[in-house]
C-alpha positions in Angstrom: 0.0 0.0 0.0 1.5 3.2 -0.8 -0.2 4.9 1.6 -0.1 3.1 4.7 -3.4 2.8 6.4 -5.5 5.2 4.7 -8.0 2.5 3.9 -8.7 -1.3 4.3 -10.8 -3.5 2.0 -12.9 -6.5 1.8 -14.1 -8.7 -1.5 -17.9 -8.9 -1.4 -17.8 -10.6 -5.1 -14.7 -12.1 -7.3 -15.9 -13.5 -10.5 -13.4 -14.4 -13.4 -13.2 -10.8 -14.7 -14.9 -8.3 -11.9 -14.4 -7.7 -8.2 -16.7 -5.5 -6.1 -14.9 -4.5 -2.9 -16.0 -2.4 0.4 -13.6 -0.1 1.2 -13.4 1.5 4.8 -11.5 4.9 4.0 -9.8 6.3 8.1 -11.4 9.7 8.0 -8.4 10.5 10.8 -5.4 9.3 8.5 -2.2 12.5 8.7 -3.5 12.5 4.8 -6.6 14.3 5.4 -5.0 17.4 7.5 -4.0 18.7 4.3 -6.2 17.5 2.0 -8.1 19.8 3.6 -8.1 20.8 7.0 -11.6 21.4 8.3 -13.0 19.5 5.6 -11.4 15.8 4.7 -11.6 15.0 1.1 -10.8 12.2 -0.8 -7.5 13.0 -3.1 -8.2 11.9 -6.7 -4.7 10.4 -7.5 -5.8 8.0 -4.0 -8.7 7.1 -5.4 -6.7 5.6 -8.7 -4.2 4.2 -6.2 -6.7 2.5 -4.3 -8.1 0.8 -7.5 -5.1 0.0 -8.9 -3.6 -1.7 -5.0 -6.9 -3.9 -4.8 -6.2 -5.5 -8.4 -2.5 -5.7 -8.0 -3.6 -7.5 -4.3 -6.3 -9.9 -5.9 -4.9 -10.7 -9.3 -1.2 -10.9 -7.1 1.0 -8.9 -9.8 2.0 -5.3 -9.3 0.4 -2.9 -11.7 1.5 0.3 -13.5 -1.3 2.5 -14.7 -0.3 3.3 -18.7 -3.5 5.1 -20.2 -6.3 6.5 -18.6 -8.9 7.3 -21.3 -11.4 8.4 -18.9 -11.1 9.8 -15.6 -14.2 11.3 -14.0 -14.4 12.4 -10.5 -18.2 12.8 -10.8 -18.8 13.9 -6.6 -16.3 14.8 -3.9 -16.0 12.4 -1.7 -16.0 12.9 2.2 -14.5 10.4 4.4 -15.8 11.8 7.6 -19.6 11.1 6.5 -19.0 8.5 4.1 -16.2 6.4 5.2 -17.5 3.0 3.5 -18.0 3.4 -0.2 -18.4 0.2 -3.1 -15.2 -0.4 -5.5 -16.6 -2.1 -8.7 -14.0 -3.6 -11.2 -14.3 -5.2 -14.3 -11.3 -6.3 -16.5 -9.8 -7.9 -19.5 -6.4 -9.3 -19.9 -4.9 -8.6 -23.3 -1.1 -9.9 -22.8 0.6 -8.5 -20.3 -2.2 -5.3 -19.9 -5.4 -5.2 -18.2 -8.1 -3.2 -19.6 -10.0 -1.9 -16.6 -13.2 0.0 -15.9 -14.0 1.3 -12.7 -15.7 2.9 -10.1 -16.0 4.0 -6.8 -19.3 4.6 -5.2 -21.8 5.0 -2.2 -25.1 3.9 -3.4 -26.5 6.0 -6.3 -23.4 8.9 -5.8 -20.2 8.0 -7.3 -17.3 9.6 -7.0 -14.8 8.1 -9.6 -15.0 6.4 -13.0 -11.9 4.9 -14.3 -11.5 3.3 -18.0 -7.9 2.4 -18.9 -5.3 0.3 -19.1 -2.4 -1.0 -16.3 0.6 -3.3 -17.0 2.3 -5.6 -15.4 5.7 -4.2 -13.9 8.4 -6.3 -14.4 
């Protein structure tokens, strides 16, 4: 994890080419005193980290991201009142790259959607 302890996970559904994951986001992590102070938000570039450390954990290879042709951060997203929020990933091998759509969400609100590609680091 790159960032130690700013969120744990569990797998609530693994099939061959998706997992949907609960993550629990520490509202009081050091991250979140400058990001803001007075009002926590969820950086961006951890919310791609936290997507890319759940499939590098799960499919047990580390990951690079190499293209993002679409990044939306559609809501912000504020650990303090929602500290549990749904990571849905679907996938495709193609060699040594994964082609990857994502999101993170809290029922109908979502706060990231990710389609783009990740290698395998060597």
């Amino acid at each position: 994890m790159v960032i130690k302890n700013l969120y744990t996970y569990h797998i609530n559904r693994r099939e061959e080419k998706r997992l949907d994951a609960i993550l629990r986001i520490d509202s009081h992590h050091p991250l979140f005193k400058g990001h803001f102070p007075g009002f926590a938000v969820t950086p961006g570039v951890c919310q791609l980290l936290m997507i890319r450390e759940i499939l590098e954990a799960e499919l047990e290879m580390p990951l690079m991201l190499v293209s993002a042709r679409q990044v939306k951060f559609t809501a912000v997203h504020e650990p303090e009142t929602e500290p549990e929020i749904g990571a849905s990933i679907s996938f495709s091998r193609k060699g040594d790259q994964l082609e990857v759509n994502a999101r993170l969400s809290k029922d109908e609100k979502v706060y990231l959607k990710l389609r783009g590609e990740f290698k395998r680091k060597r």
